[in-house]
C-alpha positions in Angstrom: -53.1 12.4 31.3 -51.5 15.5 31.0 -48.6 17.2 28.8 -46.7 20.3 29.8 -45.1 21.9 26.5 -43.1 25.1 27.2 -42.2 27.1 23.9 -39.9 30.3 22.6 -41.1 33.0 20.1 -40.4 30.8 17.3 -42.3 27.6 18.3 -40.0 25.6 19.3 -39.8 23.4 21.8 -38.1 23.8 24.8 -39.9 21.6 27.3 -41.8 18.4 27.2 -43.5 16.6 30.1 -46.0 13.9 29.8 -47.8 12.7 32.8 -50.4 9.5 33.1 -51.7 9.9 36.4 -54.4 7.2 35.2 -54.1 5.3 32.0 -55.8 1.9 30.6 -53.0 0.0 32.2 -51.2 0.2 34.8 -47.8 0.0 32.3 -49.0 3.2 30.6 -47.4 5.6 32.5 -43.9 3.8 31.5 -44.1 5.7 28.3 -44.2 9.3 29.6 -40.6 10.0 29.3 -40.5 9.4 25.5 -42.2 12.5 25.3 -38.9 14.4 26.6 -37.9 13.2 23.0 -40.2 16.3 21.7 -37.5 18.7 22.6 -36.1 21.1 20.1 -38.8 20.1 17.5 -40.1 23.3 15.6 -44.2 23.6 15.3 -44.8 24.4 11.4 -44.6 21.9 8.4 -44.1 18.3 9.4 -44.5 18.6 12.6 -46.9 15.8 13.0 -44.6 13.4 11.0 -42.0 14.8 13.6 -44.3 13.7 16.7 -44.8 10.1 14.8 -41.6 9.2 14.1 -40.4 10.2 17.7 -43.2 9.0 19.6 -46.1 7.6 17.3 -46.8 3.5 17.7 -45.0 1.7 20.6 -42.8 4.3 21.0 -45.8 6.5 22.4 -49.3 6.6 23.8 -51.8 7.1 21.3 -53.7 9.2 23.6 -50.9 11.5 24.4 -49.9 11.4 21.2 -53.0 13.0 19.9 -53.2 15.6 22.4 -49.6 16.5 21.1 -50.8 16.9 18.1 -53.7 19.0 19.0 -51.4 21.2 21.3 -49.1 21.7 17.8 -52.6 23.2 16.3 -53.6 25.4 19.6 -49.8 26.6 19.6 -50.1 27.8 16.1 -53.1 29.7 16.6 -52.1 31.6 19.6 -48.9 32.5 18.0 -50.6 33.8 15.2 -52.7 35.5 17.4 -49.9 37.2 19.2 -47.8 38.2 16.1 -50.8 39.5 14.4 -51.1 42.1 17.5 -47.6 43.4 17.4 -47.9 44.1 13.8 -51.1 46.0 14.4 -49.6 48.1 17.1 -46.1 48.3 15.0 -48.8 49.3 12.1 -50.0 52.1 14.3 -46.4 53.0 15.2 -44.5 53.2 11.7 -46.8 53.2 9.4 -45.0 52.6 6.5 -42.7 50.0 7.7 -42.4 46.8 6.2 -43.7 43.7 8.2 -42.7 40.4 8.6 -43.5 38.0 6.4 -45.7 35.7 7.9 -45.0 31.9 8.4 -48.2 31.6 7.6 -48.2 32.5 3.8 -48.6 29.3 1.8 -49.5 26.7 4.9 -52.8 26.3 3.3 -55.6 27.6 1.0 -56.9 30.8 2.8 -53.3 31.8 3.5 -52.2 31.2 -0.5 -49.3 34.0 -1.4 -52.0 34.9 -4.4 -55.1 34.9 -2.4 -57.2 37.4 -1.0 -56.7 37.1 2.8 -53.0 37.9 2.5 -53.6 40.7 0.1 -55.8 41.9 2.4 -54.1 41.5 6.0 -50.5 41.6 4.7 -50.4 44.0 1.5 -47.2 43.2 -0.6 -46.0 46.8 -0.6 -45.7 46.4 3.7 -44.6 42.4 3.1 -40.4 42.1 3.9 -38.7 39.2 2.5 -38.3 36.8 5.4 -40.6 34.6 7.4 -41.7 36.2 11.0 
């Protein structure tokens, strides 16, 4: 099994492929083009109630299924990854520049608006408005 998701700078989907070379049945693979479905979903809150309502149950494969949802997870870490560089190199450019604020703010305890990590990585004084 295999799923190809291509995505832009602000994780959405623009690309969905699913692929059963091998499944329990032979009628598995009949299910892969649901996953087209996935399109133009954003990665960030609800996602995963997205992914079940579109393609959770018979409308899906459980197994592909899953792995979207684990690609939602690896999707969001390497974006974070990738934003948290540019701000350290726009840090390093303009100093005192305001940054993005982070999607990430408030998507779970570590990341709480009030709690050390973002005080830390994001100081308010250098935190703009919007979401990144």
């Amino acid at each position: 099994m295999r799923l190809v998701m291509t995505l832009d700078r602000e994780m959405l989907i623009r690309e969905m492929r699913a692929v059963t070379a091998t499944g329990a049945t032979p009628y598995c693979a009949e299910i892969n083009a649901a996953y087209a479905s996935l399109q133009g979903l954003r990665i960030g809150p609800g996602f995963k109630q997205q992914v079940k309502q579109r393609v959770g149950g018979v409308k899906g494969c459980t197994h592909l299924t899953e792995l979207v949802n684990t690609l939602g997870n690896t999707a969001m870490q390497t974006m974070f990854s990738l934003r948290r560089a540019e701000n350290a190199r726009r840090r390093t450019a303009e100093p005192d520049a305001p940054l993005p604020r982070p999607w990430v703010i408030d998507t779970c305890h570590a990341y709480r608006s009030d709690g050390e990590a973002v005080q830390r990585v994001w100081p308010l004084q250098r935190r703009a408005a919007q979401p990144a």
